[in-house]
C-alpha positions, 0 to 999 in steps of 0.5 A: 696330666699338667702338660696335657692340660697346659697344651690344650690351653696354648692351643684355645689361646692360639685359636683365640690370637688367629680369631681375633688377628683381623680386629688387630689389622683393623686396628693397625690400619686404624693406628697408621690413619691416625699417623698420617692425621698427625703427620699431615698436622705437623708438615701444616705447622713447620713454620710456626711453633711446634705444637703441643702434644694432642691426645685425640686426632682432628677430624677430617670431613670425609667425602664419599666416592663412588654412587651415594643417594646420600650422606650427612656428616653434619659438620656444617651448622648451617648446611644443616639448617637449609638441608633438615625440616623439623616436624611441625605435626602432632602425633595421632592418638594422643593428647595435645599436650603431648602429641606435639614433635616438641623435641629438641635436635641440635648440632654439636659434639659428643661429650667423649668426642674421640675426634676433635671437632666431630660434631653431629646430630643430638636427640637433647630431651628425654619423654618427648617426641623428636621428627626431622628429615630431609630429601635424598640427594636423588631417588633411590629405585630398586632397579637391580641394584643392592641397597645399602644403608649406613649411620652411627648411634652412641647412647652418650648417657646410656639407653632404658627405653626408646629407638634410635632407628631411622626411617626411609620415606617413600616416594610420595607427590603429597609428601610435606616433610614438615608434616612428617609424623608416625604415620607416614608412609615409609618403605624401610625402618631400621635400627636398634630400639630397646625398652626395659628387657626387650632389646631389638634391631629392627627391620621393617619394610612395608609391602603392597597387597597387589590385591587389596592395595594396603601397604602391610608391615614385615617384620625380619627375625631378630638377632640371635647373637646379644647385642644389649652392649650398644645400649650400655657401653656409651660408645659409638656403634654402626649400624648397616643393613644391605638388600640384594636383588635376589631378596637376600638381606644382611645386617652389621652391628660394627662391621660384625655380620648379625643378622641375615635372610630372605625376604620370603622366607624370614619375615613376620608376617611373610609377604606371600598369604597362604593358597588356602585358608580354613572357611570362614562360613564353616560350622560345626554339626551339632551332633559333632562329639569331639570328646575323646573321653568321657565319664563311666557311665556304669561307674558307681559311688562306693557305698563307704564314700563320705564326700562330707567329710572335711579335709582338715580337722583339729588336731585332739591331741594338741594341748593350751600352751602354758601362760596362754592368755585368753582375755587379753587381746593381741591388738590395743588402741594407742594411748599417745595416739591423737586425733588430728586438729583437722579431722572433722567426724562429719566428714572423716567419720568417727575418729579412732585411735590406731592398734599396736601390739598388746604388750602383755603378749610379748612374754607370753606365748599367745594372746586371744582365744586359743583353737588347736591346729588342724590335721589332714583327716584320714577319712577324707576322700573329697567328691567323687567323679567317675572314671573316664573312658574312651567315647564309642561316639568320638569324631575327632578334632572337629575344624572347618574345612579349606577354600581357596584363600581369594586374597592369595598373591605370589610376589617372587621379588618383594626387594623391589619396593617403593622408591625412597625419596627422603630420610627421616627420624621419628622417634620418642625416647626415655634417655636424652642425648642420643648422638647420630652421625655419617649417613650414608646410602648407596649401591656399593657395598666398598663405598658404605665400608670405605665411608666407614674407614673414614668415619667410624673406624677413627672413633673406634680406635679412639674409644678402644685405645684408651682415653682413661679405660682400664684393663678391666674395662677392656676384658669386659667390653671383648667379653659383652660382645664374644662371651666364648672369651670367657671359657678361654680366659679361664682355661688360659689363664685362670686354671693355670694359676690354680695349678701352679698354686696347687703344685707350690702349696702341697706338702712333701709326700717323701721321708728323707734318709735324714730324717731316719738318720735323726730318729734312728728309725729302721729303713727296709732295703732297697731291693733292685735288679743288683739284689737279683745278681747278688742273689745268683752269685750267692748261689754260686759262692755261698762261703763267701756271703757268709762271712760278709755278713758276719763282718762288719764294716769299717763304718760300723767298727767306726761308729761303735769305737765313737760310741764307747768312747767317753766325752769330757764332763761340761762338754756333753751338751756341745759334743752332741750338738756338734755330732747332730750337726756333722750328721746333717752335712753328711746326710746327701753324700750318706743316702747315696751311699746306703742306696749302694752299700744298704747291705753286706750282700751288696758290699760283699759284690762291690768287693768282689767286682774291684 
């Protein structure tokens, strides 16, 4: 069972190793990256002196090869100035001192900077509006091409309440990005957002009603693996969304896919209305009875049925406890209360002292006037309805009936969208210090994820290799985002341990020979296949086993002699302690011996076979 059970561990253990053998590549890949930063570091400085050893790489600005719409590193302060436009407008609907874009964004590094000289974009103050934005490189157009966007998030302080997404701008000749607000028209939202309980990734695009021309909001289904460590964990996570031509979608949460669908098929509201719809002009008759019961109406009231009998009545047999005290009250006025120097009767009222407990109460077991408790009361049956039975007028569920829905469309290619023109956050957050870095947006998927290899994967490395973490820490992050581990940890290495406890901790079930020896106790002989042949041949030489079992052995005769032998007076006590000793030397070679010689029958065969 032990074995059975140590096997089928290995075998959960070994699936667990394959499984988790591409995060390991990653983080080789990841390992080899930082080598070459070092090495590049060190052939930089031959002449001079060496240099200290550094715990973190040097960041390296990245640059995207391939077709990119656009990318921010922010690593230059003032690119960044002449690049991003901070909102200057007020949010709709709400008061003047709050609906200002007040919210301050600055450029630096991140307090556990896992890259030396990282820096990107801070959101600083909590319970304030933030919007700033800036223009794509070029349009982007949904012309047959994926769409692929791209950034970083990392709650520096942890994350309650507030998004983290990202806005893309649709194309728009009144566009004013100083004006840019909740508002704006926007083709695609996307990112995490959490508040209290509520975790959520969200991607939203707005589609056109060919028809009426309003822009409606879609919204993709949720995730359905967790993800609330993003928010708690205060490191740096990427996020990815890819729209294919044949409306497919893919969302990634640190390379690890999420989320997937159809952009017909996964969406709230869904992009194409229903054919027909339930008229609205549509009444129900009045003479309609959609009752599928209704009372007996030859029920009658029995005539015994009291419907003014109460539910509860006193209880006749309670009695007073004893010492009950029926003139004092359970609540007295406060002598040491006083009335407060400003309290003023005009206006307060007339002052009061406050109530305490009566202290005569507390040794006696009820003050005030004594009622006795209430009992359910037999004859209470409540008031009477009659039965229910089927309606001989029922019609069923009445509902209106079905037209032609006169605003239905068909849209078979919802991915093509209104062209983006510009990238925005819009965002109002409880938690400050929300860290964004390395945008990016594409057509090709091999350059968002060669863009990351450059990126993310070096900080990642960085903050999964340590800087201060524990194991436990460790076990803990693997099992927020897998928590199968669990299961694995605890058939590999936790059952394990309580088996090898249990088998070290029992107490021996078995008697040895040495112990019947001590207490002279009576032992059965073993009885094996050699008992049987004994039994054959004392058939067959039945003289023989006879005056074997009336002869002793020489053992016997030796420990009879010893027996009758006196011991010297003084001495007795060490003889017997010698003997005892002696006794246990002997005790192996002796249980082998017994197992053999247990008998006359079996020394009488041994005899006979030499």
């Amino acid at each position: 069972m032990r074995l059975l059970v140590y096997g089928f561990a290995s075998v959960l253990l070994l699936s667990v190793l394959i499984h988790a053998k591409d995060e390991d590549d990653d983080f080789e890949e990841g390992e080899e990256l930082e080598d070459s930063l070092e090495i590049e570091k060190e052939t930089e400085n031959e002449a001079e002196e060496p240099a200290p050893f550094m715990e973190r790489p040097v960041y390296k600005t990245p640059v995207a090869s391939g077709n990119v719409f656009f990318t921010e590193t922010f690593d230059s302060r003032e690119a960044f100035k002449a690049r991003w436009i901070r909102s200057l407008a007020k949010k709709d609907g709400a008061d003047d001192t709050l609906a200002k874009y007040d919210g301050e964004w600055i450029v630096e590094e991140s307090k556990e900077n896992s890259l030396v000289g990282d820096l990107g974009l801070v959101l600083k103050n909590a319970a304030k509006h933030h919007a700033i934005s800036a223009k794509l490189e070029k349009l982007f157009m949904f012309d047959g091409k994926p769409l692929i966007i791209q950034y970083e998030v990392k709650f520096q302080n942890g994350h309650d309440c507030g998004g983290a997404y990202i806005k893309l701008l649709a194309q728009d000749e009144k566009l004013d990005l100083e004006n840019f607000y909740d508002k704006t028209r926007y083709t695609i939202m996307f990112g995490p957002d959490k508040c209290g309980l509520d975790n959520r990734l969200h991607f939203i695009f707005q589609h056109k009603n060919p028809i009426t021309g309003i822009y409606e909001e879609k919204h993709a289904k949720q995730p359905s693996q967790k993800f609330e460590h993003v928010f708690t964990d205060k490191k740096t996570h990427l996020y990815t969304l890819v729209i294919h031509p044949d409306n497919q979608f893919e969302i990634y949460i640190d390379e690890d896919l999420v989320n997937s669908g159809n952009l017909l098929r996964d969406f709230t509201p869904p992009v194409n209305p229903p054919k027909e719809i339930a008229d609205p002009d549509d009444k129900k008759p009045d003479d309609w009875d959609d009752r599928e019961k209704i009372p007996d109406p030859n029920a009658k009231k029995p005539d015994d049925w009291d419907e003014d009998e109460p539910e509860m009545i006193p209880d006749e047999k309670a009695e007073k406890p004893v010492g009950w005290l029926d003139n004092e009250p359970e609540l007295i006025p406060s002598n040491e209360a006083e009335k407060p120097s400003d309290w003023d009767d005009d206006v307060d009222g007339e002052w009061e002292p406050p109530l305490i407990n009566n202290p005569n109460c507390e040794s006696a077991p009820g003050c005030g006037e004594w009622t006795p408790s209430e009992i359910k009361n037999p004859k209470y049956k409540g008031k009477w309805h009659a039965p229910l039975v089927d309606n001989p007028d029922y019609k069923g569920k009445w509902s209106a009936k079905m037209i032609p829905n006169p605003e239905f469309f068909e849209d078979n290619q919802p991915y093509k969208m209104s062209p983006i023109s510009a990238l925005g956050l819009e965002l109002w957050s409880m938690s400050e210090e929300i860290f964004f870095d390395n945008f990016i947006i594409s057509d090709d998927k091999s350059v968002a994820d060669q863009w990351a290899y450059d990126t993310w994967r070096l900080k990642r490395v960085q903050e999964l290799s340590g800087l201060g973490r524990s194991v436990v820490d460790a076990v803990l992050d693997a099992t927020n985002e897998r928590p199968w581990l669990w299961v694995v940890i605890v058939l590999t290495v936790i059952l394990p341990i309580i088996l090898i406890a249990y088998c070290c901790m029992s107490p021996a079930q078995t008697v040895g020979v040495s112990q019947h020896k001590k207490t002279d106790a009576p032992t059965e002989d073993d009885k094996d296949e050699s008992d049987a042949d004994d039994e054959d041949e004392e058939a067959e030489h039945p003289e023989d086993y006879d005056n074997a079992d009336t002869q002793p052995s020489n053992k016997e005769l030796d420990g009879s002699k010893a027996a009758q032998k006196p011991s010297k007076p003084g001495k007795e006590s060490s003889d017997k302690a010698d003997c005892l000793e002696k006794n246990e030397q002997e005790d192996v070679g002796e249980s082998k011996e017994q197992a053999n010689t247990s008998s006359p029958r079996k020394r009488k065969n041994r005899a006979r076979k030499d």
